[in-house]
C-alpha positions as CSV (number, residue, x, y, z in Angstrom):
1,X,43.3,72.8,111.9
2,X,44.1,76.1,110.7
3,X,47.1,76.2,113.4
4,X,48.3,73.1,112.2
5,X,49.0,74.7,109.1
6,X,50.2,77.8,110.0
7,X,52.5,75.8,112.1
8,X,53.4,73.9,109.4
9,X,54.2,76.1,106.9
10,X,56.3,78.7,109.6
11,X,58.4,75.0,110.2
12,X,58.7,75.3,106.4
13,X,60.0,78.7,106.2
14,X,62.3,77.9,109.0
15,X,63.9,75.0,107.4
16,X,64.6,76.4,104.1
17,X,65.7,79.5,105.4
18,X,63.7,81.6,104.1
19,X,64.0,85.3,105.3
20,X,67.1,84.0,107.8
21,X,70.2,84.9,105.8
22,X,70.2,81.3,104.3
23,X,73.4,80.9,102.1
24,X,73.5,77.9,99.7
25,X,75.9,75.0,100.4
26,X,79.9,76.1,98.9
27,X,81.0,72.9,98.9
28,X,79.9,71.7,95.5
29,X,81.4,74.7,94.1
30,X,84.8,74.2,96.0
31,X,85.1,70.6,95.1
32,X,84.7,71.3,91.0
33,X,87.8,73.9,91.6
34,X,89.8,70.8,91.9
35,X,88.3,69.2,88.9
36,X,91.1,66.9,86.9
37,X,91.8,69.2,83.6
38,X,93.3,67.7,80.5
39,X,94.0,64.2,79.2
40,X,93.6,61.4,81.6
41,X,97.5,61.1,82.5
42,X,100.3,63.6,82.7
43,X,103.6,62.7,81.6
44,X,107.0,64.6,82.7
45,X,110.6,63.3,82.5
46,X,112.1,62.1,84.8
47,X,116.4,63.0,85.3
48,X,118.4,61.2,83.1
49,X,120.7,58.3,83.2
50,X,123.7,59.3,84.5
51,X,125.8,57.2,81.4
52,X,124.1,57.1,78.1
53,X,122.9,53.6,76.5
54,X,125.0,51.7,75.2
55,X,122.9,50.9,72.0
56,X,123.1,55.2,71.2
57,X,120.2,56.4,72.9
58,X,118.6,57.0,76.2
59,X,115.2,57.7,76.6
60,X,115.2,59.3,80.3
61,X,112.7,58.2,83.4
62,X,108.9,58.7,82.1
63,X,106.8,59.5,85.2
64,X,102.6,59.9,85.5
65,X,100.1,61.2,87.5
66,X,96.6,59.9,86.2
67,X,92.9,61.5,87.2
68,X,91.8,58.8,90.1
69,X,88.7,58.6,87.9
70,X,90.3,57.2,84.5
71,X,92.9,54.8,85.6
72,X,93.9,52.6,83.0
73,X,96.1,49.4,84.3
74,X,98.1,48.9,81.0
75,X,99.6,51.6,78.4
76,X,101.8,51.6,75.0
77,X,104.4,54.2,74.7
78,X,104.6,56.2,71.3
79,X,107.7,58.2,70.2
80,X,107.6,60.0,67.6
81,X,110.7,61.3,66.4
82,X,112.7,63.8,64.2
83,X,115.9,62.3,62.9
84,X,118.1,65.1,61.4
85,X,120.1,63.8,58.4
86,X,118.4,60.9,57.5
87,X,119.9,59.0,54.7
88,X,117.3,56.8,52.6
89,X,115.4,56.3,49.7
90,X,111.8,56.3,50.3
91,X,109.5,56.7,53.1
92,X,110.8,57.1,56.6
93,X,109.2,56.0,59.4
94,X,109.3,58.7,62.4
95,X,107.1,56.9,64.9
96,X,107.7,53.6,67.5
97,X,104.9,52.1,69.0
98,X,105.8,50.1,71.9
99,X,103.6,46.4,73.1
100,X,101.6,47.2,76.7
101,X,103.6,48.1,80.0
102,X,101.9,47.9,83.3
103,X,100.8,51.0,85.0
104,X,98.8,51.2,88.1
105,X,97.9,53.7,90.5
106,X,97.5,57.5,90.2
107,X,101.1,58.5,90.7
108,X,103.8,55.8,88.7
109,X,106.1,55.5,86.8
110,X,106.9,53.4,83.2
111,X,108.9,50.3,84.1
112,X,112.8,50.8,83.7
113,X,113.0,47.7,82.1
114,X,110.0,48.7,79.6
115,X,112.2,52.3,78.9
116,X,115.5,50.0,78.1
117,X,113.9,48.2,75.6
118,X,112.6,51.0,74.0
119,X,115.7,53.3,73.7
120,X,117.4,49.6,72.0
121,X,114.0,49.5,69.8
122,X,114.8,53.5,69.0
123,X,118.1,53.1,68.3
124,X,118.1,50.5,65.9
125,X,115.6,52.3,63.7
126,X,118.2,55.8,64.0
127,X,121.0,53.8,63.3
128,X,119.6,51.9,60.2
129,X,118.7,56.0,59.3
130,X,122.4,56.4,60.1
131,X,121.0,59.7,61.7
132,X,123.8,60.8,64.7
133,X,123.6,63.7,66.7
134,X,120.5,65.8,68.3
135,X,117.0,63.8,68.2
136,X,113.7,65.5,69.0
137,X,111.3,63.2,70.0
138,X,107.9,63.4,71.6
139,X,106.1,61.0,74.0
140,X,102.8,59.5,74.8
141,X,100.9,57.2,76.0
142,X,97.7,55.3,75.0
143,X,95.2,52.6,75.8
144,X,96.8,49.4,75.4
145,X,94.5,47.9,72.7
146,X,96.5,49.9,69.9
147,X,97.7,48.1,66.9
148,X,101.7,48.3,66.3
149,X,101.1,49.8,63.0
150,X,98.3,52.7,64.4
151,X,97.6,55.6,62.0
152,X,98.2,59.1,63.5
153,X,94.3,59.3,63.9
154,X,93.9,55.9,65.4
155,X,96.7,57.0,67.8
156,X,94.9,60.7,68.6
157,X,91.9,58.1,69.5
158,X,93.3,56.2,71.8
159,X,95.8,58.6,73.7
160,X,95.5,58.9,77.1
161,X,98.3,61.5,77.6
162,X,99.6,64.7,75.9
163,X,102.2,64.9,74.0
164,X,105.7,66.1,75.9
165,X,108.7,66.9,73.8
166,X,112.6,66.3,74.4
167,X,115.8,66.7,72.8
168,X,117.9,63.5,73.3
169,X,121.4,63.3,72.3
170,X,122.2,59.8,69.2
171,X,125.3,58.6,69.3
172,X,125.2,56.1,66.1
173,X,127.3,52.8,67.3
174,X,127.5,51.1,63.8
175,X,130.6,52.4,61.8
176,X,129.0,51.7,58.6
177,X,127.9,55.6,58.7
């Protein structure tokens, strides 16, 4: 009996490595150093449209890559925006919320279609500012359950992107300026 468990524990010993030189398992450690950092999407530009919209503005290709374990399958697209020169009385709205666009997949995208309608949707609130010349605006994207009318808070809460600036050129096509 005693043998036995000598035997057994000198089996122990050997298994765990004890006394042998036994190094811990690096592949936990390797896989974190490819851990997804940041908001769940990444957002660059894409290159622009070779001719400008017609309605005045362009917003240029929107492209993601999302962490594989926070896919979404729908998005709205905010723009806020700095219109230089605006001309009213009162409060000035400097942000567009777009409805839902589909997104899927790690690597996409926003629909060019989706991007059309939003640079018309842009420019009609620039022209009625008759603003004309160099916008800044910034982009993002968040879940789609945001109300068109979000607060900057309720916005922050549901983004699923950060924020990425550009300077886009506004070329006002009403006269009346």
């Amino acid at each position: 009996m005693t043998k036995s468990i000598v035997s057994m524990i000198a089996a122990c010993l050997f298994l765990t490595g004890c006394g042998s030189g036994y190094q811990p398992s690096t592949v936990a450690a390797a896989s974190n150093a490819h851990q997804w950092k940041g908001a769940p999407y990444h957002l660059a530009f894409g290159a622009p449209e070779a001719a400008p919209h017609s309605a005045g503005i362009t917003l240029p290709p929107i492209q993601y890559t999302a962490n594989p374990d926070m896919l979404e399958s729908r998005a709205d697209l905010v723009v806020h925006f700095d219109a230089p020169g605006v001309h009213q009385q009162g409060p000035v709205v400097d942000q567009m919320i777009m409805g839902p666009a589909d997104i899927s997949g790690r690597y996409g995208a926003l629909p060019a279609e989706y991007l059309d309608n939003a640079s018309r949707q842009l420019s009609a609130v620039l022209g009625s500012y008759c603003t004309s010349g160099k916008v800044k605006i910034s982009v993002a994207i968040t879940k789609s359950s945001l109300s068109l009318g979000a607060t900057e808070d309720q916005i922050n809460a549901k983004r699923l992107s950060d924020w990425v600036p550009a300077e886009l050129e506004f070329k006002n096509p009403h006269p009346k300026c």
